[in-house]
C-alpha positions in Angstrom: 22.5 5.9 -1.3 23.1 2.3 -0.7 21.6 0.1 -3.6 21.3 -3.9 -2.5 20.3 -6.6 -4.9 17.5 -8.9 -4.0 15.2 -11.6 -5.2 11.4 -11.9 -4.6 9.8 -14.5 -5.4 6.5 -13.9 -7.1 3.8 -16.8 -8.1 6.6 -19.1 -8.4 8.9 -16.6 -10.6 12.1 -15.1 -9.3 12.3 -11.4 -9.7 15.6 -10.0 -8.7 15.7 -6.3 -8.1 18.1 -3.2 -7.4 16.5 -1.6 -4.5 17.6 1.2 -2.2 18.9 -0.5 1.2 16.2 1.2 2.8 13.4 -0.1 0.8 14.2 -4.1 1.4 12.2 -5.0 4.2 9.0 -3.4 2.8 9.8 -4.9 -0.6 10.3 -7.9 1.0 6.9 -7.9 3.0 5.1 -7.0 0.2 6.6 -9.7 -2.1 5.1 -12.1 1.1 2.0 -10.5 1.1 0.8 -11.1 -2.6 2.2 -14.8 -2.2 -0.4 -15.3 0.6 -2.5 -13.3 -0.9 -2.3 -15.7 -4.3 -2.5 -18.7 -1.8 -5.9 -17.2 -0.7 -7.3 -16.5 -4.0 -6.4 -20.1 -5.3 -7.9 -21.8 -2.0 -10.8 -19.5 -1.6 -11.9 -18.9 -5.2 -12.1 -20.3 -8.8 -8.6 -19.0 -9.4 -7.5 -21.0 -13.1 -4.2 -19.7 -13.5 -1.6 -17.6 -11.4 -2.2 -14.5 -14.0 -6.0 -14.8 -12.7 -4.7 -14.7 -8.9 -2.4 -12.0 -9.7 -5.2 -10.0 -11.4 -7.2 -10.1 -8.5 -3.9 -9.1 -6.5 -3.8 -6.2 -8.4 -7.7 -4.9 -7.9 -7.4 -6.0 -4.0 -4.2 -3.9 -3.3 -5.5 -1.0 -6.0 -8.2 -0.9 -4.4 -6.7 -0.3 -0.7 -4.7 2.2 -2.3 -7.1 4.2 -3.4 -9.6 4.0 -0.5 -6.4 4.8 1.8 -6.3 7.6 -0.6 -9.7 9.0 -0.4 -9.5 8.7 3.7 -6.2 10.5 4.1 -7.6 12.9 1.7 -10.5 13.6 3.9 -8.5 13.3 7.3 -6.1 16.2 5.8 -9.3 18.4 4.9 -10.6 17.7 8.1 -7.8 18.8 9.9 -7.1 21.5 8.1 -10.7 22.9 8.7 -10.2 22.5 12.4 -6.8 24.0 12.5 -8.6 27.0 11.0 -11.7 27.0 13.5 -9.3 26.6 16.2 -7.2 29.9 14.7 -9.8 31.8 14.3 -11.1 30.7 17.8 -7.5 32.4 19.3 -7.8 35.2 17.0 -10.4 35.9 18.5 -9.0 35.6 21.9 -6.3 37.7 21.3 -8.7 40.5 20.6 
């Protein structure tokens, strides 16, 4: 597996990192995404420090984890349920 060595530049700190080649770009965009999502949070709220913003960072994208989560949770039972109807449905055929 090819390993590259990047930087990403975080709330005005320089992080470098040992990432698998195929991981850059998404490292990359997420790096992007907190720093607007920082800009946002100091321009928007009543952000006192870059450890605030980042806080806040952390709850928004924790948060979307989890309720993307929950919903692919649900969307797997879901489909599992109908895959089953639907068997049962051709079992029932097949009789």
């Amino acid at each position: 597996m090819e390993v590259r060595r990047i930087t990403v530049n975080i709330a005005g700190r320089v992080y470098p990192l040992n990432v698998p080649a195929a991981e850059e770009e998404t490292l990359r965009k997420v790096g992007k995404q907190i720093e607007n999502m920082i800009k946002d949070f100091e321009q928007n709220f009543d952000v006192r420090d870059k450890q605030d913003a980042l806080a806040m960072c952390a709850l928004k994208l924790g948060t979307n984890a989890e309720v993307f989560s929950l919903n692919y949770e649900k969307n797997i039972n879901s489909t599992n349920e109908r895959l089953t109807q639907i068997n049962q449905s051709l079992n029932e055929i097949g009789k």
